[in-house]
Every structure is written in C-alpha cells, then in structure tokens.
C-alpha positions as CSV (number, residue, x, y, z in Angstrom):
1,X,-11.4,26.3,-1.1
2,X,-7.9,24.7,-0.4
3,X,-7.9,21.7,1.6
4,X,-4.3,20.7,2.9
5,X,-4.8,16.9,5.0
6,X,-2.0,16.9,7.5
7,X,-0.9,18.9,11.0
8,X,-0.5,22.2,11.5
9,X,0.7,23.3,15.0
10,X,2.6,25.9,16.7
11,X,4.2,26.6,20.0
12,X,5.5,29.3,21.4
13,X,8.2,29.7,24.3
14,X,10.7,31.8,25.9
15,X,14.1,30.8,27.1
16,X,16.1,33.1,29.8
17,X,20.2,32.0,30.0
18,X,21.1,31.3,33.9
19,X,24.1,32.9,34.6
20,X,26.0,29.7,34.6
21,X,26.9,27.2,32.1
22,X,24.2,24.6,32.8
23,X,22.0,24.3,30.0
24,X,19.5,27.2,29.7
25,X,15.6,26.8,31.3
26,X,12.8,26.9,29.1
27,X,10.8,29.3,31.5
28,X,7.5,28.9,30.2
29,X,5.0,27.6,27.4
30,X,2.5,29.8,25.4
31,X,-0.8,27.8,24.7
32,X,-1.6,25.7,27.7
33,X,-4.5,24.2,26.1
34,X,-4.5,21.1,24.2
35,X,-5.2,22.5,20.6
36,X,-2.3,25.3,21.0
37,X,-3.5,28.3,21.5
38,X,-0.6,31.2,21.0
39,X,0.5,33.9,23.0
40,X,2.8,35.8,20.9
41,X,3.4,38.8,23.4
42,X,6.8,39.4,25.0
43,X,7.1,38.1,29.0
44,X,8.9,40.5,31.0
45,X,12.5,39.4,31.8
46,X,12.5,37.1,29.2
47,X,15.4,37.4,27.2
48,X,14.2,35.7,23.8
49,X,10.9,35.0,22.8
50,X,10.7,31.6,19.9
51,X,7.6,30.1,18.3
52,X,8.0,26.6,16.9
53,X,5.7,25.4,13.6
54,X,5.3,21.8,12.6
55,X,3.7,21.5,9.4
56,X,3.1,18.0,8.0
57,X,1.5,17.8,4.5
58,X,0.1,15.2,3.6
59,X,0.7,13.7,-0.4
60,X,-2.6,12.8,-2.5
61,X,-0.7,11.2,-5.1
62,X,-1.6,7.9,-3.0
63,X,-4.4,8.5,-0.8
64,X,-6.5,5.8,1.4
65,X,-6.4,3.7,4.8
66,X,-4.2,1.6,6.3
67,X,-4.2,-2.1,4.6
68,X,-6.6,-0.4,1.5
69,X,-3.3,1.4,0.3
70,X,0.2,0.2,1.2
71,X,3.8,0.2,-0.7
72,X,3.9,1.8,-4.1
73,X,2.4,2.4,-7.5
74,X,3.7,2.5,-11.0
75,X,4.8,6.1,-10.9
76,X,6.7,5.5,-7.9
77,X,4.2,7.3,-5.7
78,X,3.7,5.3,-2.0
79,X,1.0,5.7,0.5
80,X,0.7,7.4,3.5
81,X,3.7,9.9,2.0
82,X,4.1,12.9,4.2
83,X,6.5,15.5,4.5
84,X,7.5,17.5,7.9
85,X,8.8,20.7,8.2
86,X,9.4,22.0,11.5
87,X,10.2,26.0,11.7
88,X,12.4,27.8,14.2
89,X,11.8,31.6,14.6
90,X,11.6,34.7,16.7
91,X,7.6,34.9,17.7
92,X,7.8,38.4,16.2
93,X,9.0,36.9,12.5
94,X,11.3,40.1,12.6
95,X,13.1,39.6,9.4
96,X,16.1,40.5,10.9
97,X,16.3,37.5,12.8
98,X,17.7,33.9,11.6
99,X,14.6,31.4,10.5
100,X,15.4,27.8,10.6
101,X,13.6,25.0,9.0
102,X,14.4,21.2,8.7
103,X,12.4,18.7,6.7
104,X,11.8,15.2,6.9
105,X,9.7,12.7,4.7
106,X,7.9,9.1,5.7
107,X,6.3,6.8,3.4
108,X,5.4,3.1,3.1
109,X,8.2,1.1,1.7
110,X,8.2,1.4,-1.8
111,X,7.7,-1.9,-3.4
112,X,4.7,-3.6,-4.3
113,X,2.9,-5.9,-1.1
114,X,-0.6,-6.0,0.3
115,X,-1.5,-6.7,3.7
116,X,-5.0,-8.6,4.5
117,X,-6.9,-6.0,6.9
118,X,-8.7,-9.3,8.0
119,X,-5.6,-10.7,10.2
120,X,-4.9,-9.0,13.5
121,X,-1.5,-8.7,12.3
122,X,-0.8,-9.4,9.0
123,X,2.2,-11.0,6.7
124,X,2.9,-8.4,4.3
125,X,2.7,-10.2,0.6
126,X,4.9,-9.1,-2.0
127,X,3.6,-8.8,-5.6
128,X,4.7,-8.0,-9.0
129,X,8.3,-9.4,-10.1
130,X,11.8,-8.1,-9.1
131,X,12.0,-5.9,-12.2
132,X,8.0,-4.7,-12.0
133,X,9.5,-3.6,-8.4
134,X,12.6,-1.9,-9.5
135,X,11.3,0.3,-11.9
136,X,8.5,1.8,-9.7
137,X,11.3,1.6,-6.8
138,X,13.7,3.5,-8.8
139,X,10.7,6.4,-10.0
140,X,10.1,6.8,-6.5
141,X,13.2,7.5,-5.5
142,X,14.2,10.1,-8.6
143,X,10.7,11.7,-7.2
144,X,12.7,12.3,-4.2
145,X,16.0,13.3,-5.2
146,X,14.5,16.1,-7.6
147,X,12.6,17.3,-4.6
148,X,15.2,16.9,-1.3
149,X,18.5,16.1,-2.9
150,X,20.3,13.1,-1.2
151,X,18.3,10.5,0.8
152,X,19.5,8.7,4.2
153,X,16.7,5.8,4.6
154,X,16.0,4.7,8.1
155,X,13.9,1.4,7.9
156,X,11.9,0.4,11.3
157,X,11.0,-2.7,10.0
158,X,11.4,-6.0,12.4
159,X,14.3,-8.0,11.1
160,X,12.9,-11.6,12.2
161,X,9.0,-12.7,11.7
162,X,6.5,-11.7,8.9
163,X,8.5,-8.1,8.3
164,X,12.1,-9.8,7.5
165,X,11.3,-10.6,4.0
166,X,9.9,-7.3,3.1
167,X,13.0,-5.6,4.5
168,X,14.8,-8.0,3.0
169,X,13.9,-6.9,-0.5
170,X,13.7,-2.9,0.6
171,X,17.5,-3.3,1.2
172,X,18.3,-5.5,-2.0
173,X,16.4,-3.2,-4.1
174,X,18.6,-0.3,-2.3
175,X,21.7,-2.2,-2.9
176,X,20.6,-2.4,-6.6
177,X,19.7,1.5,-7.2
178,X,23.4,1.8,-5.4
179,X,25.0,-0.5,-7.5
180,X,23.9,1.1,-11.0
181,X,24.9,4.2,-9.8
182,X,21.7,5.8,-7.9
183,X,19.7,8.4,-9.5
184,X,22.0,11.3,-11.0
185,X,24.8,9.9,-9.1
186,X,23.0,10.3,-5.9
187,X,23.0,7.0,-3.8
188,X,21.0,6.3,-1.0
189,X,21.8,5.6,2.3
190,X,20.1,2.4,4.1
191,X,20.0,1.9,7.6
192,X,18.0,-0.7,9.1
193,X,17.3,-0.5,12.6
194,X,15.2,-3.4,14.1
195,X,13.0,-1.0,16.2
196,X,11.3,-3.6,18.1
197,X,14.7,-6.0,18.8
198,X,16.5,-3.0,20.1
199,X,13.8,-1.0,22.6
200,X,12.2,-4.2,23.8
201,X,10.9,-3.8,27.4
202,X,9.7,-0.7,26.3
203,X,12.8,1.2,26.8
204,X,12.9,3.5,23.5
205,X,15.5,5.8,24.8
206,X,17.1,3.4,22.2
207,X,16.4,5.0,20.0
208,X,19.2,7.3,20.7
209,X,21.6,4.4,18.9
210,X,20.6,5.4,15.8
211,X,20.6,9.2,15.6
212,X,24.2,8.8,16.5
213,X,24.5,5.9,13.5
214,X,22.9,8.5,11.4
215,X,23.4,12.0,12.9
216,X,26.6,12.6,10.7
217,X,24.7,12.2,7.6
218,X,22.1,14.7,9.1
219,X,25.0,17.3,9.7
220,X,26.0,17.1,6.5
221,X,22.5,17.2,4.7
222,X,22.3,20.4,7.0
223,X,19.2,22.5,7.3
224,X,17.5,25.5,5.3
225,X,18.1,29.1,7.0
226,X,16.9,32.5,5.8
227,X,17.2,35.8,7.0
228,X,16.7,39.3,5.8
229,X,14.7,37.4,3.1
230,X,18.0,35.7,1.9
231,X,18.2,32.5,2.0
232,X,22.1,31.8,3.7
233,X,22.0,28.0,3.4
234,X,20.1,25.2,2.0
235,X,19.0,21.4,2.9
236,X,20.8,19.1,1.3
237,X,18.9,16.1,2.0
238,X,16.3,14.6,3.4
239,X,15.9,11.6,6.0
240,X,13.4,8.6,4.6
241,X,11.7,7.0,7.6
242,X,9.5,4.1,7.5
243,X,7.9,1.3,9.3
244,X,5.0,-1.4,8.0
245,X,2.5,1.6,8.8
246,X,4.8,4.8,8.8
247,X,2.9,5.8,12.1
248,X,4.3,4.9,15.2
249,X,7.3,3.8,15.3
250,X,8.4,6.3,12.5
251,X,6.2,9.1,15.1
252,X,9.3,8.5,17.7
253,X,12.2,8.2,15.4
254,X,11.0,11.7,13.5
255,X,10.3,13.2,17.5
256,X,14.1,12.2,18.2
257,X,15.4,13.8,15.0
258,X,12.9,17.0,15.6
259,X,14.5,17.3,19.3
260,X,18.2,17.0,18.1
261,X,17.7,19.6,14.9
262,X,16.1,22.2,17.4
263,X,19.4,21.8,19.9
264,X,21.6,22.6,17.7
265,X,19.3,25.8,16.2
266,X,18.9,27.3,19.8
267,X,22.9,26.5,20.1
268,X,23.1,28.2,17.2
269,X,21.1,31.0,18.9
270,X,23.7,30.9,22.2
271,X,21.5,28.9,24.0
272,X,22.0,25.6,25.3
273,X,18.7,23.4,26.1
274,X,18.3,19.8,26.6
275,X,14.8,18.5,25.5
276,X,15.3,14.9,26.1
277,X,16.0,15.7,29.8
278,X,14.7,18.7,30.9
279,X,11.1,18.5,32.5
280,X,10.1,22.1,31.3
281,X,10.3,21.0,27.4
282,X,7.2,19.1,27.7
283,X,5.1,21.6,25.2
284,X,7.6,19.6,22.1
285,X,6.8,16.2,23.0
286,X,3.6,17.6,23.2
287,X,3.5,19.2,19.7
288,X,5.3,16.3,18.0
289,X,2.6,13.8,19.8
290,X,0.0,15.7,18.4
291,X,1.2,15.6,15.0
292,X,1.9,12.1,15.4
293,X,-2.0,11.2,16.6
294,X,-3.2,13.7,13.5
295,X,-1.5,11.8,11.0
296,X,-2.3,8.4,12.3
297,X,-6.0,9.4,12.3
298,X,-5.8,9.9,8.9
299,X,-4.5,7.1,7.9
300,X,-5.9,4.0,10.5
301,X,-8.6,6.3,12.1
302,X,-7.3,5.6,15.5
303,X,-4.3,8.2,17.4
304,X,-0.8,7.0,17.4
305,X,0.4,4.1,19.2
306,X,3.4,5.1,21.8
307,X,2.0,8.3,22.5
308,X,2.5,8.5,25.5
309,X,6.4,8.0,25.0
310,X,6.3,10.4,22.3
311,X,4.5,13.2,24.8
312,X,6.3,12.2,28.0
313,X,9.2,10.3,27.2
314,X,7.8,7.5,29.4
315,X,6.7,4.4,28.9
316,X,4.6,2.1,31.3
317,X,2.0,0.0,31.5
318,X,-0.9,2.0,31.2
319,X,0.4,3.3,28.1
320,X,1.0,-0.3,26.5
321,X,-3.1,-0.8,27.7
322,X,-3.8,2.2,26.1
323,X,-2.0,1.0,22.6
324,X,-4.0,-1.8,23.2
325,X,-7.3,-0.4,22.8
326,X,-6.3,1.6,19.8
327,X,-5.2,-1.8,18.0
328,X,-8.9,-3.4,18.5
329,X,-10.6,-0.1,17.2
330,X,-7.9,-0.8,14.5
331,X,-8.7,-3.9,13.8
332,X,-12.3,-3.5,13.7
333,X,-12.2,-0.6,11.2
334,X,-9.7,-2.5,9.1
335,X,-12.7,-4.9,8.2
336,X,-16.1,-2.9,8.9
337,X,-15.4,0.9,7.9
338,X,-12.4,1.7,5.5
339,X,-13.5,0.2,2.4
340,X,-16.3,2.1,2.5
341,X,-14.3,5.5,3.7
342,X,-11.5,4.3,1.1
343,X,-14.5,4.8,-1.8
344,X,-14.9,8.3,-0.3
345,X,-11.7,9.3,-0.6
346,X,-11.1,8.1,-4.3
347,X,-14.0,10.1,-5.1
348,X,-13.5,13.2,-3.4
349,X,-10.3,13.1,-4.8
350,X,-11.5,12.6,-8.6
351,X,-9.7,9.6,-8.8
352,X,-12.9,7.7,-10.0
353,X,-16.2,8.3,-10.6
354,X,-19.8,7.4,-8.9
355,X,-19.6,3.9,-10.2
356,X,-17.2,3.0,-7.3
357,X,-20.4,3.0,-5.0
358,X,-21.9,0.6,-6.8
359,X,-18.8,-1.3,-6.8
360,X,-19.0,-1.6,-3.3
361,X,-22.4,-2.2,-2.6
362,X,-22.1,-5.3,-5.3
363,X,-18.7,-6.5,-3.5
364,X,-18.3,-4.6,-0.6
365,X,-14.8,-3.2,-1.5
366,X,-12.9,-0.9,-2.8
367,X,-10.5,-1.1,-5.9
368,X,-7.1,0.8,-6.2
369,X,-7.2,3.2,-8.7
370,X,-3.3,3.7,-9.0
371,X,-2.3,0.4,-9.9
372,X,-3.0,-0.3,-13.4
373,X,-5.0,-3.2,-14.2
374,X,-4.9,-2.8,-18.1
375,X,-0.9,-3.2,-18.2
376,X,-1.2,-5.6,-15.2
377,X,-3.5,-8.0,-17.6
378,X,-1.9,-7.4,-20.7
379,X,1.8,-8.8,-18.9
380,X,-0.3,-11.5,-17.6
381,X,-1.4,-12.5,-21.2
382,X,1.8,-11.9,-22.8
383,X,3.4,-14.2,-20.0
384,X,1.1,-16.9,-20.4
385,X,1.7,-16.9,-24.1
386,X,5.3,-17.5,-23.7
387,X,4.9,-19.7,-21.5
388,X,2.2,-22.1,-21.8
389,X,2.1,-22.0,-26.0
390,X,4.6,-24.7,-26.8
391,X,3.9,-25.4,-30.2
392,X,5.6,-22.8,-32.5
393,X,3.6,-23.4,-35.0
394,X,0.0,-22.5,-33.2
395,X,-0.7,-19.2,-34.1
396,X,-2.5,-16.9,-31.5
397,X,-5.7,-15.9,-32.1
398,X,-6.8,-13.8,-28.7
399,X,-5.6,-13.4,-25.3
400,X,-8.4,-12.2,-22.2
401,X,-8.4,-12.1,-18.6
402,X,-11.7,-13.5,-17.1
403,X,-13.3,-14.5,-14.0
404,X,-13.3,-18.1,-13.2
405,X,-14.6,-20.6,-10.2
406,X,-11.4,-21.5,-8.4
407,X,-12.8,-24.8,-8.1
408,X,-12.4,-26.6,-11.2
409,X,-15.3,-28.0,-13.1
410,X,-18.1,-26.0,-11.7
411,X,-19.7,-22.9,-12.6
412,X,-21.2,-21.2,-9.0
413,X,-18.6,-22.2,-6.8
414,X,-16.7,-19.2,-4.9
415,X,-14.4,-17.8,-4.5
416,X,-13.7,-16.6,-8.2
417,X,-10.6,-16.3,-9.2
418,X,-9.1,-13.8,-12.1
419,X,-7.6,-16.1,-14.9
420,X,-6.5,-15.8,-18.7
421,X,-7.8,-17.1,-21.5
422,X,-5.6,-18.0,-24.2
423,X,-7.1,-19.1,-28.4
424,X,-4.9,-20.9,-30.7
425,X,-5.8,-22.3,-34.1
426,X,-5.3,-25.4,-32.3
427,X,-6.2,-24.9,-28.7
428,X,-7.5,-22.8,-25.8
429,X,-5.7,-22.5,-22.6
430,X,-7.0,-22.0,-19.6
431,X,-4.4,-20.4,-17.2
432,X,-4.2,-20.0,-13.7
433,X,-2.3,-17.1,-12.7
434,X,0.1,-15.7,-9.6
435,X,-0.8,-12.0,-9.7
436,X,1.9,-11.7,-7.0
437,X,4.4,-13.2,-8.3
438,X,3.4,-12.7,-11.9
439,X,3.9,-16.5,-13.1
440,X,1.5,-19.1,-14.6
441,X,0.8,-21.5,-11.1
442,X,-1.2,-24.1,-13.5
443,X,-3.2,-24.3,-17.1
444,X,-4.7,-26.6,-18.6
445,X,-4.9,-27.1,-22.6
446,X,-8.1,-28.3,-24.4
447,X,-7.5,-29.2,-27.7
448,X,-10.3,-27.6,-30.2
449,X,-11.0,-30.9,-31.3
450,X,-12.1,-32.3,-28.0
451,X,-14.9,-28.7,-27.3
452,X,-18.4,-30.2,-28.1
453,X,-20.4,-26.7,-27.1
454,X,-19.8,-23.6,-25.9
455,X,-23.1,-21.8,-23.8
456,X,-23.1,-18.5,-23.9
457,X,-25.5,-15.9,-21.7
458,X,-26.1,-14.4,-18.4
459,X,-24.1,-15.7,-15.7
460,X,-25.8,-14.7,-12.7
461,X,-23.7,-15.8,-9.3
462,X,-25.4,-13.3,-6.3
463,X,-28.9,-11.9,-6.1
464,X,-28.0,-9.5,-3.0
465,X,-28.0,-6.2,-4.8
466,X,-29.5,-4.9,-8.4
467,X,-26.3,-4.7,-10.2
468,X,-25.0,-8.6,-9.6
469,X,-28.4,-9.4,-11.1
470,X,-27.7,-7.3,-13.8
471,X,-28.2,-9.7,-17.0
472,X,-26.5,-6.9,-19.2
473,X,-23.7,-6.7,-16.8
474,X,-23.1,-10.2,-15.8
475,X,-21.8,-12.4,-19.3
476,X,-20.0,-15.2,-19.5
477,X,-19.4,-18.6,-21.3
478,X,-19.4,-22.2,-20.3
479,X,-17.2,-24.4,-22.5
480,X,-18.3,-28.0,-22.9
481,X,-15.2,-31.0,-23.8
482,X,-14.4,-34.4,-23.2
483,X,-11.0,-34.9,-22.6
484,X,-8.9,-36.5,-25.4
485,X,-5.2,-37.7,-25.4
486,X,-4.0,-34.4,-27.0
487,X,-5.3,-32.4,-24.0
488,X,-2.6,-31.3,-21.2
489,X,-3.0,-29.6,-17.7
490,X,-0.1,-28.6,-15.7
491,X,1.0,-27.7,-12.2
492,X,3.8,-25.4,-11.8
493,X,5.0,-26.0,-8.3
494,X,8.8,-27.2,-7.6
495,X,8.2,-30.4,-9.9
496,X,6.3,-29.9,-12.3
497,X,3.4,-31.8,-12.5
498,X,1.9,-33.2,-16.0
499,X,-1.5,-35.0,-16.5
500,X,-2.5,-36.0,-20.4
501,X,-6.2,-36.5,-21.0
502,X,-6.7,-40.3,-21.1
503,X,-10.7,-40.0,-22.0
504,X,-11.8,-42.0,-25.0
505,X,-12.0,-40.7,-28.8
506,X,-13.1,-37.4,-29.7
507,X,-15.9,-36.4,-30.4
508,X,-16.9,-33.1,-32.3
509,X,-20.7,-33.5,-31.6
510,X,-22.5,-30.1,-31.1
511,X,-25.2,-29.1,-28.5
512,X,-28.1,-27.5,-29.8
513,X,-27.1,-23.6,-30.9
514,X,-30.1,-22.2,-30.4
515,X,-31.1,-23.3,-26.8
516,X,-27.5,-22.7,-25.6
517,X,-27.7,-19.2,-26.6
518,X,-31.3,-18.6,-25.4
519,X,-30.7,-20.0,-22.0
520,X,-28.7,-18.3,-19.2
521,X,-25.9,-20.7,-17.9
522,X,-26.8,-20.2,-14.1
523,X,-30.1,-21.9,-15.1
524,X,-28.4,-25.2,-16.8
525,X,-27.2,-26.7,-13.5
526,X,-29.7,-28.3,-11.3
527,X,-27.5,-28.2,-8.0
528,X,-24.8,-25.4,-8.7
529,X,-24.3,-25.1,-4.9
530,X,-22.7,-28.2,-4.1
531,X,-18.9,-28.5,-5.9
532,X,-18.3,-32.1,-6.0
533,X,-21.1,-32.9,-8.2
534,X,-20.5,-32.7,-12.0
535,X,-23.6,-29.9,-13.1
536,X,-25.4,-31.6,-15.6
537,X,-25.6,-29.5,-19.0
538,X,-29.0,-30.3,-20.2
539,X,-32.0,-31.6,-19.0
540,X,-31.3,-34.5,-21.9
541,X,-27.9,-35.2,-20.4
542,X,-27.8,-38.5,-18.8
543,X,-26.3,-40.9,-20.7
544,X,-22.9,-42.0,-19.6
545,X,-21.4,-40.3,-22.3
546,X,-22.2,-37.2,-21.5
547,X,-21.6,-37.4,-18.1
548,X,-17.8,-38.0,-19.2
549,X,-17.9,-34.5,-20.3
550,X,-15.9,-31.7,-18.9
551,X,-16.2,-27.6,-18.3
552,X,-14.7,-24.8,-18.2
553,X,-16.7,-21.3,-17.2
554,X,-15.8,-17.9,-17.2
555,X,-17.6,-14.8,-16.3
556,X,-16.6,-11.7,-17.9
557,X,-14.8,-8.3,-15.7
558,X,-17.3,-5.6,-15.4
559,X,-17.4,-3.8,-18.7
560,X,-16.9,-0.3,-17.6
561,X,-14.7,0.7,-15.1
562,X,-15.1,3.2,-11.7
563,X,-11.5,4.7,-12.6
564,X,-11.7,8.3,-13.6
565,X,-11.2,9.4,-17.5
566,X,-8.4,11.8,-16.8
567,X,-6.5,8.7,-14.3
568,X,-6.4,6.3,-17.4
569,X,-3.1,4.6,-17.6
C-alpha cells in the first residue's frame, strides 16, 4: 500500500461580491470540525462555490528527527525536505473552470552541521571542509532547478548568536554557486531575513517586510494554471525557505506566501478578499496551522511552535506559554525517544537492515545512513598521509581508521575517540583527527625501532549487553614502546606544538608471543578504570624499565555494518 508522510487538507468556501467595492466577504466555511470535514454542495445565494487543497509531501531521500538528521548529504539530499502545493478550484472540479496551483519547498540548510539534541538549544557545528560542502551544496541545488526551475532562497536564520556562522556560510556558499555561474545559468536568489531581530515582541505581522522584498520575484516565477485539461501557464520557480528546524518560523513565512498567492487567484477570479484582515478567513490560518503542526510532528514529535499566530494571526502570552511546553516535550524526546524512533525509520524505509537494533541497544544510538563513512575514512587517511608523513622516502605500507581512548596512554578510558592509523617502513602514526573540519588536530610518530610488543585479542570495554561482550566482535591491539629520540608528537593548534621523545636508548626487546596472543588485552591491566595510572603490561612488569614504557591501543569498528546492501556508497 502507498504511504505518502506529509498533510493533506482541504477547505471548502463560498464567497458572495457585495454590491460595493469593499473587498468581498467570505460568507461561510465547509467543515467546521477540526479534521475538515467537506461540504461540497452549493449554498443558496452564493455566487461561487471554491475548495482549497494543501498537500505537503514529505521527501524520504533524508528521513529522521530533528537533531538525528540535519543539513545535507553527499547527493545533495537535506532533511526535513518538503514540498507544498496548495490548489485553488471550483468545489465542483468542473473542467471548464480555471485550476490554480502554487508550490513551495523547505529544507534544512544544505551544508554539512550537527546539532547536539543534549543542549536545550544548541550551536549548530559545521563539518566537512569548504569544498566537501560545495559539492553536495551545489548537487542539491541542480536537484532543485531540474525539478522547479529558478530558486529565490528565504533564510530565517538569526543573524547574531550560535546561528550567524551557519548563515554565514549558507550565503558564501550562495555567493559561490552565483559566482561560477549557478547551475545551467540559473542563479539563486538569497535573502536573509533575521526572523527573530525583526518580529521581536512578538509582533510577526513583520513578516509582511519581506513578501514585499521578495514578492516581485514570486510574480515573476508565477504560478501553474490549467483549464479544459490544458495547462495555460507554468511555475517558473520555486521559493526555498528555511530556518535551523524548517518548522516554525518557515510555518509563518510559507502561511504569508500561501495568503498572498490565493489574493491574487480569487482577483483573478473578480473577487477581492483580504485574508490577513478579514475575521471570516479564519478556516486558512486554520488549514495552513494544521499543516504546519502535521509536519512538525513528524519531524520533532511535538505541533508547531507559533501556532497560534499562524491560526489566529495573534500572538500573546498564552501562546508563548504554550510554545513553551512544546520545547520541554522537545527537549526530552531529543535525548530519551528519537534515536530509538530514528532506528525505526531507517528500517522501515530499507535504509539498513536489523543490525541497527543491535546497534542501539550496544550504544544507544542511531547511525546516519546517508553520509558515507567509507569515503569519509578513506579522505581522512589520505589527509593524514600528506600530512603527517614527512619523510619522502618512507614508503606507506597501510592506512585504517580505529577506535582509540581519547585519553592517551590508557586502554579503558572513555570516551573513545575515532582515529587513523598510519604504517611506514619506518614508523606508525597515530593521528588524531577533526572529523569536522577534516584536519589532523595532533599525531604522534613511534619509530619501529622504539615498539617492544604488540598484544593482540579481545578488547572488551562494556559488559551491559551481549554484543559489547562479543569476543568475536570486539578486536583490537595494544602497542607496547619506549620513547626514543627519533619519536615525534605534535599539536596542531595556532602554533604548532612539537615534543621529541627524550627516553633513553632503544630497545628492540620482545614480550613473550605466545601469552600476548593468548591473553585478551582488557585482562593485562590491573586497574584500567582509573586514567592517571600507567596499566602495567604484565604481571612481570615492575622493574623501572618497564615502567618507562609507553602504549598505544586501538579497538577495531564493528566489522559488518547496519547500512543496507542496495544503500552502499
């Protein structure tokens, strides 16, 4: 059975011209209850008879929660993506009669950023590098302009605070795509109004500044009209509207753009109507409030925020009380329910199999299946390489990308971190990476001549559920070394820090082969819990020699992963 995840609602209304030139009066509403129930029949005296459809679909090429799924992935695909149609005809569908139909789109901003759903309100984080960006940027955009034609963004985004810099870098990267000469020649338009800075105090009638900053562009992209089965005139282009969540401030700004497309279709019609002001239009604010609350369920599980603007085009305390409870049930499914839900999703959707259950019931969250993590990795190790590899003549034998404590010199100390493993015929680096940013932050080089053993085993580091105890799932290596003069580690930061290994000489003595491959590495340390004391690495290890020594663990990524076959990258 299709499902279609969205808002499907309809109104229908008559309008009777006064015999004056004040506007006409929209004499009644069909469907007084809330879920819009239709009377299509013909009132007596009334003069023309309309039924208004909103239809918001809803794109799966991202799915998920707010905070699980924000900005973009590598085919230029963004979350929470949906397009609005909103339809203008006779309740009778007569083909005779002129159908009207105007679209508009939403979608998270399309770069790459993560917001913690642990913060009450959170700093969006931008990741990936300014190229890694503009490439997925610029797909996402020729997705639009093959679908709409030209695009007119409208960014809601706060222009001061934790949003600025995110804005910031939506406008640069606009500037950018305008400056090598858009996509097919067509160049977006970027308008960034401060939503927040300009209706403070609640007054978001303001919002009337920009649909006259923009409304020429919306003339001219036009809207789609058909009758007698012809279609007489086409959209042209579509206007992008977007906040951090693409919920409630984008509900408003969509509602104002709704009202003013339907004004100038009933003018079109010979009737006159003003919904902003007349008291008898409440069914629209209505109908756009409810597609609003539908959408935002979908996506943060809660109705929209500034509802009760969008349904009475008031706004007063009650209604900022109101927005305040919806934020706490917010907040407390950002960090109790979605990753769970999030799971569900990718599933039903057959973006990964029944392994991402037991990927969250070993770590209690929920991977993204759209980003990439193969390419991801392999740029990681290919950066490191160029970077941290100063020798020329050090051939590379291997590349990986492990898990790693994040404090050094231990091996059960959390967090873990994700780092990369570099093998030379001369060395092994151990880099720290930026996954945000995509730069090495530190590494640390161990000439081959300083290792003295290398343990290899199970690397058990939780006992909560069967899979973390997993022996055949959870691998790693501890590498053994005293530090030697030809060993380096490095902090990149804005001077770069260098410390050389100052130990005394090297030694190339082995541990026992055997017993280091028969004993798991979580067993070796007789008080892995507390970080600031050295793990001894055999019972036999106490001389002051040994205690010199030095280590670096890792613990291999799960071998298979939840992604489904068919969503490979």
């Amino acid at each position: 059975m299709p499902i279609m995840q969205g808002f499907v609602g309809q109104r229908a209304f008559n309008i009777k011209p006064t015999p004056s030139k004040d506007p006409a009066t929209v004499m009644s509403e069909a469907g007084e209850d809330a879920k819009g129930t239709i009377d299509l029949q013909q009132r007596p005296g009334a003069d023309s008879s309309f039924l208004l459809t909103l239809i918001s679909r809803r794109s799966v090429m991202r799915p998920g929660l707010r905070y699980l799924r924000r900005g973009v992935d590598q085919e230029g695909h963004t979350a929470n993506s949906v397009e609005t149609e909103q339809i203008l005809s006779r309740a009778s569908w007569d083909a005779s009669h002129k159908i009207y139909s105007f679209t508009q789109y939403r979608g998270s901003i399309p770069l790459f950023f993560s917001q913690s759903p642990y913060a009450f309100k959170p700093i969006p984080v931008l990741q990936q590098s300014f190229s890694t960006n503009h490439k997925a940027f610029k797909r996402h955009f020729s997705n639009l302009v093959s679908r709409y034609g030209d695009i007119q963004i409208a960014s809601l985004v706060d222009k001061h605070g934790g949003e600025a810099e995110i804005g910031q870098q939506y406008e640069q990267h606009t500037k950018q795509l305008v400056a090598e000469g858009g996509i097919g020649g067509v160049k977006p338009g970027f308008e960034w109004f401060d939503f927040h800075a300009v209706c403070r105090g609640m007054r978001f009638e303001n919002v009337s500044i920009l649909m006259e900053t923009i409304g020429n562009t919306l003339d001219e992209y036009g809207i789609t009209v058909e009758a007698d089965g012809q279609v007489q005139s086409r959209q042209k282009g579509v206007l992008r509207t977007n906040c951090m969540d693409c919920l409630d401030r984008t509900n408003v700004v969509q509602s104002a753009c709704g009202s003013r497309a339907l004004e100038k279709q009933l003018k079109e019609e010979g009737v006159e109507v003003d919904l902003q002001t007349d008291t008898t239009t409440q069914w629209f604010n209505t109908l756009w409030a409810d597609n609003g609350d539908a959408i935002s369920k979908q996506y943060s599980s809660t109705a929209a925020l500034k509802g009760d603007y969008t349904r009475t085009r008031k706004r007063d305390y009650r209604g900022a009380l109101n927005d305040f409870g919806l934020t706490l049930s917010r907040y407390y499914n950002n960090i109790v329910n979605d990753y769970f839900s999030q799971a569900a999703i990718d599933y039903l959707l057959g973006n990964v199999t029944e392994q991402v259950f037991e990927e969250f019931e070993a770590n209690m969250m929920s991977n993204d299946p759209a980003i990439s993590m193969g390419t991801v990795r392999a740029n990681a190790v290919d950066t490191s390489t160029k970077i941290v590899v100063a020798d020329q003549s050090e051939d590379l034998i291997g590349g990986w990308t492990l898990l790693s404590p994040q404090e050094p010199n231990t091996v059960r100390t959390f967090p873990f971190e994700e780092v990369v493993l570099l093998l030379t015929d001369a060395a092994l680096y151990a880099v720290r990476f930026d996954w945000n940013s995509e730069k090495v932050s530190s590494f640390e080089r161990v000439d081959l001549r300083s290792v003295t053993g290398i343990i290899h085993g199970a690397y058990i580091t939780s006992t909560l559920t069967p899979s973390q105890t997993d022996e055949t799932k959870n691998v790693g290596l501890v590498i053994k070394y005293r530090p030697g003069k030809e060993d380096v580690a490095r902090v990149n930061t804005r001077s770069l820090s260098t410390a050389v290994g100052q130990g005394p000489d090297i030694d190339n003595s082995e541990s026992d082969p055997d017993s280091a491959r028969t004993t798991a590495i979580a067993n070796l340390f007789s008080d892995p819990s507390d970080p600031g004391v050295l793990p001894r690495l055999a019972a036999k290890s106490s001389s002051r020699k040994d205690r010199d020594l030095k280590l670096l663990a890792f613990k291999a990524l799960p071998a298979q992963s939840s992604l489904a076959p068919n969503k490979g990258h």
